[in-house]
Backbone bond lengths (Angstrom), bond angles and torsions (degrees), N, CA, C in turn:
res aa  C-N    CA-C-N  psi(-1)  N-CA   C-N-CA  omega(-1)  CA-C   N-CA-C  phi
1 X - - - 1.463 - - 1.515 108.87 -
2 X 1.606 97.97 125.88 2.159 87.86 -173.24 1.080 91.83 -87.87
3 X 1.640 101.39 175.62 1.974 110.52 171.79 1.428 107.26 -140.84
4 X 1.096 124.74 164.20 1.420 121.94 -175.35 1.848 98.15 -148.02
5 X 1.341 101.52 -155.64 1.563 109.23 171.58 1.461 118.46 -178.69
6 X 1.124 100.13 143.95 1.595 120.89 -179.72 1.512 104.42 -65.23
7 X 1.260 142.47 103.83 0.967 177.09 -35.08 2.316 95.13 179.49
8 X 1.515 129.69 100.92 0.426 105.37 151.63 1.916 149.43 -57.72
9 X 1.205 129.92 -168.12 1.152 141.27 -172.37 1.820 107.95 45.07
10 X 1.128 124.05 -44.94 1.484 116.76 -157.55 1.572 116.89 -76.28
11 X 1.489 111.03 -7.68 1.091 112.39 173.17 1.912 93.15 -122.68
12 X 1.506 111.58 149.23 1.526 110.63 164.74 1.421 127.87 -144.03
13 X 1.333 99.33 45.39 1.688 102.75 157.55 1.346 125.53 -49.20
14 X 1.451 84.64 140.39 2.192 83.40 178.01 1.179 127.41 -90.20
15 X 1.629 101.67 20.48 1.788 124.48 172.02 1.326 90.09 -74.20
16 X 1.134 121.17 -46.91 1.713 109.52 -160.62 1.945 122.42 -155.39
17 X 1.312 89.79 37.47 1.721 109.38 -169.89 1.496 99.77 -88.92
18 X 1.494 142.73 141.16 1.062 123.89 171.94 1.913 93.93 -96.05
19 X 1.437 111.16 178.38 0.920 121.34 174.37 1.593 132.19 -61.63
20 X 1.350 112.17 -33.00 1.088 109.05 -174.07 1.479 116.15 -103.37
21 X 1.631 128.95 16.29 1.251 165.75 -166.17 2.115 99.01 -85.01
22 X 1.651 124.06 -33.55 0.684 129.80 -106.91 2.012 71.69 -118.59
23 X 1.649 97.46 -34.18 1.456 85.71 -168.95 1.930 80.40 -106.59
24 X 1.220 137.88 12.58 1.588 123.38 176.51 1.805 107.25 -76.95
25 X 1.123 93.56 160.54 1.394 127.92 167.68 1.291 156.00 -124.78
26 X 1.242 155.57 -161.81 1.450 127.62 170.33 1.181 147.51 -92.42
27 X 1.644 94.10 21.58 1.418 121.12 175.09 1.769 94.38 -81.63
28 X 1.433 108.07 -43.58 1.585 111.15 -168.31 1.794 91.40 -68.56
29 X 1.133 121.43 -67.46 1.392 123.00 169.20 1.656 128.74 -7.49
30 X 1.396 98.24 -45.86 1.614 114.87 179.43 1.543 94.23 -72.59
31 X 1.565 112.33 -69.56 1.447 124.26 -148.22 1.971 94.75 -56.33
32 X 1.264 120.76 -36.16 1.225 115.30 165.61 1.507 145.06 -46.65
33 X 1.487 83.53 -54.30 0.928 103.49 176.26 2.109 127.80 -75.41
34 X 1.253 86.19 -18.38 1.419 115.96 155.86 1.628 131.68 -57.01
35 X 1.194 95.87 -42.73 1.427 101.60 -174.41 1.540 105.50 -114.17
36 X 1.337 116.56 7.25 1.890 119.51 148.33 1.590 95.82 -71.66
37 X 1.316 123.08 -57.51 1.394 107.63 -166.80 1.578 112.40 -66.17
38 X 1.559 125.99 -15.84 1.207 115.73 166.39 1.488 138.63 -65.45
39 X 1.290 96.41 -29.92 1.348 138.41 -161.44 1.799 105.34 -71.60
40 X 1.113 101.83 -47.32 1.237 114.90 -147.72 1.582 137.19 108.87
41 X 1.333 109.89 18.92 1.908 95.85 -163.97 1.582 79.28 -105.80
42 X 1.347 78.75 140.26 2.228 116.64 167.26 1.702 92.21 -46.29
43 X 1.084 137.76 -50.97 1.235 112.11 -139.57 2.008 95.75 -155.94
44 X 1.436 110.90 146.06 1.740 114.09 159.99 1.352 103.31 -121.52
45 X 1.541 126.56 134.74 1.507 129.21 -172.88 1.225 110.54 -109.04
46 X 1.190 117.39 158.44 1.760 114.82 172.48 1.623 98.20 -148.96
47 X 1.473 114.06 147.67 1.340 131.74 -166.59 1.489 112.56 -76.03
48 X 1.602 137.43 -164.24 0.948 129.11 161.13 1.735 87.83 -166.60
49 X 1.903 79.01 130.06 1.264 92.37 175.77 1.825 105.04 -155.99
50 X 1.221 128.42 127.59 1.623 124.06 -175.21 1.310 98.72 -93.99
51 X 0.973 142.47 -16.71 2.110 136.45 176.69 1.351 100.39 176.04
52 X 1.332 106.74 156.31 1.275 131.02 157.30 1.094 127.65 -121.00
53 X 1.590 118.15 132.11 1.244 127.65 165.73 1.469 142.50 -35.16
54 X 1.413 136.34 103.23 1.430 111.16 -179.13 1.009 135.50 -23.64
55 X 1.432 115.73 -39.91 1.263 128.65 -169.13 1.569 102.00 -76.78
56 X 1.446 124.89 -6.94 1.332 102.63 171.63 1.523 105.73 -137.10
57 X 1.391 104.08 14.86 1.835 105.67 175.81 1.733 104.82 -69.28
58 X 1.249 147.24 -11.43 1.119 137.31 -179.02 1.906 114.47 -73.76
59 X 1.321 96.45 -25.17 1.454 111.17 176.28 1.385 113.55 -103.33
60 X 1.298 110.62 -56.06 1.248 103.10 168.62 1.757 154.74 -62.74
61 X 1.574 78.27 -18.93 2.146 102.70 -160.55 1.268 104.95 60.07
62 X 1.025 104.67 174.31 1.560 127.17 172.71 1.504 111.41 -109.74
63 X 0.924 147.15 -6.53 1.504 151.97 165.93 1.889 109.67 -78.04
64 X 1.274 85.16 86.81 1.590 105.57 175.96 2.133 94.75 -135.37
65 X 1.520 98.13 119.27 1.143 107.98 -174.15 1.635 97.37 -85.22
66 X 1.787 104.51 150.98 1.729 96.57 159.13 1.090 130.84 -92.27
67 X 0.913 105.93 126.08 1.932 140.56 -166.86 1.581 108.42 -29.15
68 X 1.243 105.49 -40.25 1.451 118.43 178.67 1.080 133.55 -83.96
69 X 1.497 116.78 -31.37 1.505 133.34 -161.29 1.931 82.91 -105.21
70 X 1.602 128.30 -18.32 1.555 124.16 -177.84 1.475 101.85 -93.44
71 X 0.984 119.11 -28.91 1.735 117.89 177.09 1.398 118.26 -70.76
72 X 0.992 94.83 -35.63 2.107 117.32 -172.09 1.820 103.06 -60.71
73 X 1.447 94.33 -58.45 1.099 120.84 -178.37 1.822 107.12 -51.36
74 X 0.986 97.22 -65.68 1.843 110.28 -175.77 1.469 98.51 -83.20
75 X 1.737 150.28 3.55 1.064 146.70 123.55 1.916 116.87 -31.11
76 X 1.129 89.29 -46.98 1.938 98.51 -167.76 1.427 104.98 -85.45
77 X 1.389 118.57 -29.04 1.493 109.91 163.49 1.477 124.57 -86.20
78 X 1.366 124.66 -17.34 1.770 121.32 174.26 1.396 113.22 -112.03
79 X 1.777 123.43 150.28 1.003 110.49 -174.81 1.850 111.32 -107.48
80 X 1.621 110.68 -3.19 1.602 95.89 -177.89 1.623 104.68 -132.54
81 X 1.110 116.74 -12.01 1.615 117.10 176.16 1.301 131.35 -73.20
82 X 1.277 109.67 115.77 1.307 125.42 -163.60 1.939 119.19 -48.10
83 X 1.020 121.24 145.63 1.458 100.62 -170.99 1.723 109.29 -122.66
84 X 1.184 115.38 117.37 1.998 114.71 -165.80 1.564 99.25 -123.64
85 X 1.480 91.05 131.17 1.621 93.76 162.04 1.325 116.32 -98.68
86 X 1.275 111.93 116.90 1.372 130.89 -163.31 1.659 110.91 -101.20
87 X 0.965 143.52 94.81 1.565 119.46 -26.76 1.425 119.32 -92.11
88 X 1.240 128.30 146.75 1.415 138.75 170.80 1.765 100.61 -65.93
89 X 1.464 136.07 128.30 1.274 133.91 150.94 1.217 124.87 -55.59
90 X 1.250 128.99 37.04 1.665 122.93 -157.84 1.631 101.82 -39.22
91 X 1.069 139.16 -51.81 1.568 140.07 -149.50 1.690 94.78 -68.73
92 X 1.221 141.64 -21.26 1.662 152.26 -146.87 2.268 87.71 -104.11
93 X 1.694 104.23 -12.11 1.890 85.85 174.42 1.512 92.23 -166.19
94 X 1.428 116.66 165.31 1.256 145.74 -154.43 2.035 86.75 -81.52
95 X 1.318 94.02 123.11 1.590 102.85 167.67 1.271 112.07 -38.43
96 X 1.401 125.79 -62.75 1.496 121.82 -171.40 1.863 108.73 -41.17
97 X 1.700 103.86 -63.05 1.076 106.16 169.84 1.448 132.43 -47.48
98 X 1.227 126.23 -40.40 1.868 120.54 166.75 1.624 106.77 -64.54
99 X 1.558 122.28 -34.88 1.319 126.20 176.40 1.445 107.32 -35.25
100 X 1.480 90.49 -75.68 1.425 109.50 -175.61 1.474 128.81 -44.30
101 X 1.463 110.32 -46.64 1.281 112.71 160.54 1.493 110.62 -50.77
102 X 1.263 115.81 -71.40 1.695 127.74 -160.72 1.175 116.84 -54.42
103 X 1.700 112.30 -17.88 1.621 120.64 -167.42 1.594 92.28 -99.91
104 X 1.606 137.56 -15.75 1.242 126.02 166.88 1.152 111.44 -79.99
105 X 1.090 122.30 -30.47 1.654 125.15 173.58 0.865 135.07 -55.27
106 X 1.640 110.63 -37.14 1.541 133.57 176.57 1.794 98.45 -73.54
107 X 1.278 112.98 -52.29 1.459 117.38 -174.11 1.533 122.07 -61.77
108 X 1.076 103.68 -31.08 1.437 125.57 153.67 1.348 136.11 -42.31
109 X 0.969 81.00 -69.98 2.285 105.77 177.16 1.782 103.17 -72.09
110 X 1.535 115.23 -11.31 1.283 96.45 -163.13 1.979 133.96 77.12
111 X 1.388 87.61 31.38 1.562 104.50 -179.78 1.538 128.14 79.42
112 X 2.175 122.20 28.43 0.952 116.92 -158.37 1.251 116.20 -115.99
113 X 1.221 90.67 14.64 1.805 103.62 -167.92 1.836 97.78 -66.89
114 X 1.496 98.31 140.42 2.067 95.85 141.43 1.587 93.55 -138.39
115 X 1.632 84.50 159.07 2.062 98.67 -149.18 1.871 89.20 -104.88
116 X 1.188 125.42 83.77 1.465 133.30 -174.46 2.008 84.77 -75.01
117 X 1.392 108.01 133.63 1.335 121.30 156.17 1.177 113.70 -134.86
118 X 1.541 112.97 149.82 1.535 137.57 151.25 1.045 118.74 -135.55
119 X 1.636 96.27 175.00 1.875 102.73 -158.55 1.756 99.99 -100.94
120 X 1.877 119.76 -7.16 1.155 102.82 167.78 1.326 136.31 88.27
121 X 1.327 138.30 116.96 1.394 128.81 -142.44 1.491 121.64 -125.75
122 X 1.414 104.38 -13.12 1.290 116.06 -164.73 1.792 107.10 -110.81
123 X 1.196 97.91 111.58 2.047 121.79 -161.07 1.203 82.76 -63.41
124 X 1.050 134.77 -72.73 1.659 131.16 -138.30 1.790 101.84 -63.42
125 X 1.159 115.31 -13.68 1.701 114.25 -170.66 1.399 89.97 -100.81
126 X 1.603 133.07 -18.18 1.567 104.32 179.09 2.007 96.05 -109.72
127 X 1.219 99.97 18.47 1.605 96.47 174.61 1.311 110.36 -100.61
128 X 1.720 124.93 -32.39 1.663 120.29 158.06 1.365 126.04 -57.16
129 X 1.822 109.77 -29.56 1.201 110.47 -169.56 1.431 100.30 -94.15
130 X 0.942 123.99 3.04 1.888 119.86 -173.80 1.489 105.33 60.08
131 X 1.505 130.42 62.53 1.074 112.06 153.80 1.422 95.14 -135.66
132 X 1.047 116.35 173.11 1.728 130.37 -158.02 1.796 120.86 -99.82
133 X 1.010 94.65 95.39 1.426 113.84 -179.80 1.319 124.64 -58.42
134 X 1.353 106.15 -37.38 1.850 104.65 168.47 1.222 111.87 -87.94
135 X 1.211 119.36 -7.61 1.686 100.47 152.84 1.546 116.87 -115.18
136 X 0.910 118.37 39.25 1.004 118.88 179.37 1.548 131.80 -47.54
137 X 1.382 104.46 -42.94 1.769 118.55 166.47 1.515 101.27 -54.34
138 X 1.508 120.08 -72.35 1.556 97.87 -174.42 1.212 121.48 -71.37
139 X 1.301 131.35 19.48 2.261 119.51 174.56 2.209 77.33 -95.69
140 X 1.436 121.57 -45.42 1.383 107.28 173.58 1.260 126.14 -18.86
141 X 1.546 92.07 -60.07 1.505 121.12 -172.87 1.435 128.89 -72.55
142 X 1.251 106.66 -8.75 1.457 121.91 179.29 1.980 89.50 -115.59
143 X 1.097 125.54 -48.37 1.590 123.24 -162.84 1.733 95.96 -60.25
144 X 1.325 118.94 -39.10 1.561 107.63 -168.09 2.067 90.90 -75.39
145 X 0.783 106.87 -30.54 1.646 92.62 -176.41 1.435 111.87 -53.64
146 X 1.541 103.77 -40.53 1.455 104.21 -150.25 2.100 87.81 -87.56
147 X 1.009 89.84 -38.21 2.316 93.19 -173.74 2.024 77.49 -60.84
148 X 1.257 134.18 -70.19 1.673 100.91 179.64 1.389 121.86 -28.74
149 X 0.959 130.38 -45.82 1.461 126.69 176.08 1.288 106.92 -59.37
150 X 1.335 117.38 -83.20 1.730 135.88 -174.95 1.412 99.69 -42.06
151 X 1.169 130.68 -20.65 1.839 103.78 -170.21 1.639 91.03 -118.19
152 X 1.495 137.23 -1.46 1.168 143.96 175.07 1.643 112.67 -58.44
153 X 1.302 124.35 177.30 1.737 110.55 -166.21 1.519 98.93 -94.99
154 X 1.548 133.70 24.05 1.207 114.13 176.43 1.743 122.13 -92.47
155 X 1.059 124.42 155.30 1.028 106.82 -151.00 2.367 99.97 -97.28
156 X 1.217 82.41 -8.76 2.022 102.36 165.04 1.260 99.44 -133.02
157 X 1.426 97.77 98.40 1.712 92.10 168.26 1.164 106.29 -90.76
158 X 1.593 118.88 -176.03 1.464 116.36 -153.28 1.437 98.77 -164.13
159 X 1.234 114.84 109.91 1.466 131.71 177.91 1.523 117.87 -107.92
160 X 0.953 131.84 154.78 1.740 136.58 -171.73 1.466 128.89 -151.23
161 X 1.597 111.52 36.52 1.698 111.72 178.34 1.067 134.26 -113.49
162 X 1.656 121.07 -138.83 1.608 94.93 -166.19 1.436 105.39 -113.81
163 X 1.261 112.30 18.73 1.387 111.96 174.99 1.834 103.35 -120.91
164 X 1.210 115.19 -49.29 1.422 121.04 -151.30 1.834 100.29 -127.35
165 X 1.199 118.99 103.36 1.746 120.52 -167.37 1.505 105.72 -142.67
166 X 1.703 99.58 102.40 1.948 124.82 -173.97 1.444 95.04 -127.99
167 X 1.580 103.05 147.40 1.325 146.59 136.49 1.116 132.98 -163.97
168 X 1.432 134.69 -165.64 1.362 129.01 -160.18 1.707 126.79 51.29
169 X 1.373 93.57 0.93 1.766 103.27 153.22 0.891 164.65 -114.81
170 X 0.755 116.40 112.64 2.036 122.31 -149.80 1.894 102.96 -88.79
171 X 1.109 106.35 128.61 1.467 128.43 172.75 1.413 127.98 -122.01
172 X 1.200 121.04 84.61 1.294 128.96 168.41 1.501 127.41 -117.35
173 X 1.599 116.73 126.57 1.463 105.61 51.59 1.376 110.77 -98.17
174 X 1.486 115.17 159.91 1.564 107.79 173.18 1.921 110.45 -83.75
175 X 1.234 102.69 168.78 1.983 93.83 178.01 1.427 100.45 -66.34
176 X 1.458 103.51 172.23 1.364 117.37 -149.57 2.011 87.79 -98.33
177 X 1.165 119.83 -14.24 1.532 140.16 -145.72 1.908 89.76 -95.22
178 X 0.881 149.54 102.17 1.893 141.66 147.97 1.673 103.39 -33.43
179 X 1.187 139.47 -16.53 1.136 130.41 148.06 1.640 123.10 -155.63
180 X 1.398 110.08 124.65 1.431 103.32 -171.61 1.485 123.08 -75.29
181 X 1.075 129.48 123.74 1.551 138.72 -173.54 1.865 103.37 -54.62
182 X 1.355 115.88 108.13 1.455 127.37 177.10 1.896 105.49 -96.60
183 X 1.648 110.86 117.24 1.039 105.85 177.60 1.800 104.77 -120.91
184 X 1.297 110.60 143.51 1.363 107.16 -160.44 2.282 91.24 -108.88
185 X 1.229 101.28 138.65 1.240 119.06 -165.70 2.037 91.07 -96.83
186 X 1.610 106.58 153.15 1.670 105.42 153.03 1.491 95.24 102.73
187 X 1.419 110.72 128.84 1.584 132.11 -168.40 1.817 102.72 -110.07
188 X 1.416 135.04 4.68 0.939 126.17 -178.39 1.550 117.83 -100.49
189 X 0.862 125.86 124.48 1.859 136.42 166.59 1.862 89.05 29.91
190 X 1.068 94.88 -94.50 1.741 114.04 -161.44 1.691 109.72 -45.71
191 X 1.899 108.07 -53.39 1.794 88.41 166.45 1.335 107.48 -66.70
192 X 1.123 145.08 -26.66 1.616 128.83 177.16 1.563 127.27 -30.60
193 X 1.899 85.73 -55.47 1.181 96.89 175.73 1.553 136.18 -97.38
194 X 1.489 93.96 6.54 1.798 108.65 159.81 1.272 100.46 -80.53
195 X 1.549 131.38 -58.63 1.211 111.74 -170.00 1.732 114.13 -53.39
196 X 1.016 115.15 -37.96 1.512 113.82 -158.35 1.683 98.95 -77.45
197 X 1.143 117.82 -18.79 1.646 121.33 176.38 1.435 107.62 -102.32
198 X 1.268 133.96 -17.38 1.475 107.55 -172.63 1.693 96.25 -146.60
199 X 1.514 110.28 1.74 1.393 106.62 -168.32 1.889 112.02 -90.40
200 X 1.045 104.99 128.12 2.268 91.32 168.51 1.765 99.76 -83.27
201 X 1.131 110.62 6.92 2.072 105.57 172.61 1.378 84.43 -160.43
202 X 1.602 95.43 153.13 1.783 117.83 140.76 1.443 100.41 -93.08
203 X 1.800 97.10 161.73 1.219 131.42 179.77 1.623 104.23 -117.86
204 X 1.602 149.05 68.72 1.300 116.46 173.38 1.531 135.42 -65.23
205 X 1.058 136.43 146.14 0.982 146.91 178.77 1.343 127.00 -78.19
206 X 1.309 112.11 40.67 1.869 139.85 164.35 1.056 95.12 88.52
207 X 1.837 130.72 25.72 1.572 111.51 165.37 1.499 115.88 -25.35
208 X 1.430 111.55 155.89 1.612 124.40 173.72 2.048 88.16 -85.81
209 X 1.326 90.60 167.29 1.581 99.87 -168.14 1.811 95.49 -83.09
210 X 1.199 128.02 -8.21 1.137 129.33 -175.84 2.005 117.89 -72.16
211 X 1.458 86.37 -25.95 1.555 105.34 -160.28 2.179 86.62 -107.66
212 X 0.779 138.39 30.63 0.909 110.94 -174.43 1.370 119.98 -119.91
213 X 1.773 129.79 -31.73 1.197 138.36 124.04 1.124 131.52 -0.38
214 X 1.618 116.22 -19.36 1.630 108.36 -164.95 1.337 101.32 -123.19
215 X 1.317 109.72 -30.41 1.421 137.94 170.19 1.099 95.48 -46.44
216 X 1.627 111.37 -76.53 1.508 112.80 -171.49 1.555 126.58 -51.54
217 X 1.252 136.11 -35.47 1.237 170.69 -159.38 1.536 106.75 -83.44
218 X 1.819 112.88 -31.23 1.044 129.02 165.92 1.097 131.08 -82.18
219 X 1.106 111.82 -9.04 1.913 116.82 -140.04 2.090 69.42 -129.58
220 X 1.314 136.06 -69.75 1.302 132.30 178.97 1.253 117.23 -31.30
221 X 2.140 121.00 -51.73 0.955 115.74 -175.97 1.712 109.02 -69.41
222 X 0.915 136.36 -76.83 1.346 139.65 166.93 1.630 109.18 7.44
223 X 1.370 93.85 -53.13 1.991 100.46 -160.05 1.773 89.72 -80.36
224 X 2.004 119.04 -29.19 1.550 83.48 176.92 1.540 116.55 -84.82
225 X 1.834 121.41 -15.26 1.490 111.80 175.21 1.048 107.96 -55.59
226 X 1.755 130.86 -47.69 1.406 117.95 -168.32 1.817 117.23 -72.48
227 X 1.640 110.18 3.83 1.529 110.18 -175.24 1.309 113.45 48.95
228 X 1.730 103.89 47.94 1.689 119.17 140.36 1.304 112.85 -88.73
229 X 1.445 121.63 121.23 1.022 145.00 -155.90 1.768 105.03 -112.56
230 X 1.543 106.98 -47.82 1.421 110.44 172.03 1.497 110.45 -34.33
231 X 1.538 121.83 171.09 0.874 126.90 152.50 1.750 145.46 -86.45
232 X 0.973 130.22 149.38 1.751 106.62 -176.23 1.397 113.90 -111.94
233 X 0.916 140.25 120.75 1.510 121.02 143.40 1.206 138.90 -25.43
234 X 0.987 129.18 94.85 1.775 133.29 -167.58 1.713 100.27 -83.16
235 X 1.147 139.62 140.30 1.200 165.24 -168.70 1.194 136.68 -104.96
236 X 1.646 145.25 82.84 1.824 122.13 -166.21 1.849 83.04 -114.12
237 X 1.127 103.29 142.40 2.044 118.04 145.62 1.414 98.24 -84.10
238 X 1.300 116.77 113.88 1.822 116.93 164.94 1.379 111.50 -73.97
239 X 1.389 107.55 163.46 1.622 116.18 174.93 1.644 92.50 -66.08
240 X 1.632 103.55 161.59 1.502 110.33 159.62 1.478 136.19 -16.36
241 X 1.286 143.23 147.34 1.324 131.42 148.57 1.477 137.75 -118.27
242 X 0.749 113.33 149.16 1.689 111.59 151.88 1.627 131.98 -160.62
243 X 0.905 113.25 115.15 1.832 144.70 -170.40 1.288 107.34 -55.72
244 X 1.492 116.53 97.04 1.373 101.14 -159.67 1.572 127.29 137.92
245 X 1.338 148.10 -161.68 0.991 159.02 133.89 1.307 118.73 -102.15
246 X 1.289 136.83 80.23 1.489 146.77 174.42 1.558 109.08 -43.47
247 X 0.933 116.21 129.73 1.489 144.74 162.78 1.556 131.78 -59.53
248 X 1.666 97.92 -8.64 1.321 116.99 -162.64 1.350 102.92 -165.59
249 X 1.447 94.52 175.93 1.388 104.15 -156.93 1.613 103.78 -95.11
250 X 1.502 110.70 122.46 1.419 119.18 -161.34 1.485 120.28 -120.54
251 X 1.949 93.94 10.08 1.701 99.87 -178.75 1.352 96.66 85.67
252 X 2.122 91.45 140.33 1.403 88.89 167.65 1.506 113.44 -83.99
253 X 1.069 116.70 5.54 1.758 89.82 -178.13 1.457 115.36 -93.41
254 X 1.295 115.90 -4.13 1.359 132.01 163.17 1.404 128.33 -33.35
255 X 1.493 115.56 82.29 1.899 105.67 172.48 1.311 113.78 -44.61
256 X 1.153 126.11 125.76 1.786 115.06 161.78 1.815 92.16 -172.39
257 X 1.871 79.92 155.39 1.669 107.00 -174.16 1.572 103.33 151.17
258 X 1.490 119.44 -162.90 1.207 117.40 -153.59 2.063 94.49 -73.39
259 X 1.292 87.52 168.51 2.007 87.83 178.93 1.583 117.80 -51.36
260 X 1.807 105.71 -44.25 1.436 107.51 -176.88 1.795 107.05 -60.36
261 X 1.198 138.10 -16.87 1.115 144.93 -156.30 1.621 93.19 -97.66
262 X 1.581 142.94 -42.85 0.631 156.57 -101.12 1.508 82.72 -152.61
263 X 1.227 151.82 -58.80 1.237 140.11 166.74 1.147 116.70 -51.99
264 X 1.536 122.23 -32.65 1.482 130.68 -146.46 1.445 108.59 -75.51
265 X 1.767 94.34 -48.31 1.276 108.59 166.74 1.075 137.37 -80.59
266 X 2.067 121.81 12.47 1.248 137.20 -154.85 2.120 71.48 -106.53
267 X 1.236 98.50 -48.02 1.631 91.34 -160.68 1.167 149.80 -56.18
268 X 1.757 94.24 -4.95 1.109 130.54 -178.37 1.648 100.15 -56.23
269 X 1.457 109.36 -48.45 1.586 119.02 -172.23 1.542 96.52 -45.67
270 X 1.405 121.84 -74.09 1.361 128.47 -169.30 1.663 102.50 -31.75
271 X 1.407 112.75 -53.20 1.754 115.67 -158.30 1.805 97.24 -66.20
272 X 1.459 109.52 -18.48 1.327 95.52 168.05 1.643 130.68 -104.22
273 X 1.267 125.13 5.83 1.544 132.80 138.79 1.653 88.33 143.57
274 X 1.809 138.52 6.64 0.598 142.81 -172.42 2.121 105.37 -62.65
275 X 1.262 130.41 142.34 1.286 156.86 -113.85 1.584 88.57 -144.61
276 X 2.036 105.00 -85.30 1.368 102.42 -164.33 1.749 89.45 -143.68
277 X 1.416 99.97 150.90 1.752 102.46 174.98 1.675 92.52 -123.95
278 X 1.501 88.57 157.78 1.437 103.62 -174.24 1.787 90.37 -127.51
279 X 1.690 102.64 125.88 1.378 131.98 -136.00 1.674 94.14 -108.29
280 X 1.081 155.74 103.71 1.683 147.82 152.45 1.215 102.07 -70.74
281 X 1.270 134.46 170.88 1.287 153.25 144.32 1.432 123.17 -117.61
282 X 1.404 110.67 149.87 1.859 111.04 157.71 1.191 102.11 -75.93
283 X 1.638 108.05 139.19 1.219 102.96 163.55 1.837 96.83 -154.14
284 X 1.372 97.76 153.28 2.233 109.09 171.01 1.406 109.49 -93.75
285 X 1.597 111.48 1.70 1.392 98.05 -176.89 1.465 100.72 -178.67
286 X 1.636 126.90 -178.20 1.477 115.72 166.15 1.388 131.16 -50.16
287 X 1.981 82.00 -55.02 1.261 100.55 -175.19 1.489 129.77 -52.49
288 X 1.431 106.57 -37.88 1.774 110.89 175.38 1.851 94.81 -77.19
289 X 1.759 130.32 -23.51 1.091 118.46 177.02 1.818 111.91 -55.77
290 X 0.473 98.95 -34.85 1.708 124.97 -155.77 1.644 100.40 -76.74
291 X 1.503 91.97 -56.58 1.667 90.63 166.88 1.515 133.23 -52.86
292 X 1.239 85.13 -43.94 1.441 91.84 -171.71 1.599 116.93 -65.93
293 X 1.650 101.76 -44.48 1.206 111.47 168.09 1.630 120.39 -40.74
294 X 1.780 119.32 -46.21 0.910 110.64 178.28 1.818 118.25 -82.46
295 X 1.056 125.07 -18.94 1.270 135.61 149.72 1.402 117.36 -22.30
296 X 1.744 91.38 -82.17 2.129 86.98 165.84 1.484 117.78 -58.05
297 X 1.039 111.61 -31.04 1.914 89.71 -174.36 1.621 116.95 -72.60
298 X 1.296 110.06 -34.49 1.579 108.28 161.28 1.117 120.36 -87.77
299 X 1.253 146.90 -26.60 1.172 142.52 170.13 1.639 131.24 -92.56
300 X 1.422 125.21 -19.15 1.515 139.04 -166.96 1.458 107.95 -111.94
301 X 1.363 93.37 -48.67 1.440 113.57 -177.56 1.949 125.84 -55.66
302 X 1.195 98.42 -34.80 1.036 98.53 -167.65 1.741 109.95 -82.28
303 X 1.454 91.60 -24.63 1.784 100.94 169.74 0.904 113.01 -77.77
304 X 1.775 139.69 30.89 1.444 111.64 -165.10 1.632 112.94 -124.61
């Protein structure tokens, strides 16, 4: 089972920001992101978000890095860790345009991109940009068709629907990847069933481990009525961690104790058809971040 992680500092919700995240920067960003690629984790994620609303900057912050210009960046400092935008807004810009970005990125990094999308929740960011918020599920649903085209090896790709209709344009460089890994973001009815029809992964959206069995079970049957045959990546967000006996107070919902304790209960994901989990930690600082991180990869990891 691989693991990856949601990328401190660049996103800062107060669902899950630690404190000292608040005055870091992209020096901490690198050093993180550094020691996922040491470590071993599949993947470092970064959010996507173009503004936030007053009305929801008290919860949310406003420190949401762009996805593209943070991957690029942490592309040139690691050499094997996979890089996902967790989730990409595709519906917030014109397919060609995320192509284009995503296909330099990939060409860039040397083929490491996976292209995480969602359809995105927050009106006021697709009401500046003029794109359409109440439909937002279907421009999704039409944008992953058309980014199949645009990130595919042709050098004019060629799209034909009822929102978004290109050819005669050539975009290079193309990604470095013969096919780019599409992961579909969103735990409700409708992403279920985008992922399971058009997605190569799910993305859940911090299901509790209780709800996730059925999910999964759902999202499989779907992909064999429609005679998807490919395979998917199945997806868990784990509860909290920490590697170890913490010193402090780390929340009760916090897994932590020795590594075998800490795998045991990681494995549970696997027994339920889970693929790859994307891992947070507690942490007071990088440095204990960092640790810990390397903690699980030699010690958790290998049991999992």
């Amino acid at each position: 089972m691989a693991y990856g992680i949601q990328l401190p500092v660049q996103s800062q919700s107060t669902l899950y920001t630690e404190p000292w995240e608040t005055a870091a920067g992209p020096e901490d960003l690198v050093a993180v992101a550094r020691a996922a690629d040491a470590a071993g984790f599949a993947y470092v994620a970064c959010c996507d978000h173009v503004g936030i609303p007053r009305r929801l900057a008290a919860a949310m912050s406003t420190v949401w890095y762009d996805p593209v210009a943070t991957l690029a960046h942490l592309a040139a400092v690691t050499e094997r860790v996979r890089l996902l935008s967790h989730v990409a807004v595709v519906g917030l810009r014109h397919p060609l345009l995320t192509a284009k970005q995503y296909a330099t990125l990939d060409h860039l990094s040397g083929g490491r991109l996976v292209l995480g999308v969602g359809a995105g929740h927050v009106r006021e960011e697709f009401e500046v940009l003029g794109a359409d918020f109440g439909r937002r599920g279907a421009v999704l649903d039409e944008s992953i068709d058309a980014l199949r085209a645009a990130l595919g090896p042709e050098e004019f790709p060629e799209h034909h629907g009822r929102r978004y209709d290109f050819a005669g344009l050539g975009q290079r460089p193309r990604p470095a990847q013969p096919y780019v890994p599409l992961w579909v973001g969103g735990s409700s009815p409708a992403a279920v069933r985008r992922a399971a029809l058009k997605g190569d992964g799910w993305l859940p959206q911090g299901d509790p481990r209780e709800r996730l069995p059925a999910v999964i079970a759902r999202l499989k049957a779907l992909r064999e009525e429609a005679g998807v045959e490919a395979p998917c990546t199945i997806g868990a967000i784990t509860e909290p961690l920490y590697v170890g006996r913490p010193g402090w107070d780390v929340g009760r919902r916090t897994v932590s104790g020795p590594p075998r304790v800490l795998a045991e209960s990681l494995r549970a994901y696997r027994a339920m058809g889970v693929d790859q989990i994307q891992v947070r930690f507690r942490s007071r600082g990088r440095t204990e971040l960092i640790d810990q991180m390397a903690a699980f990869g030699a010690e958790v990891a290998p049991d999992l």
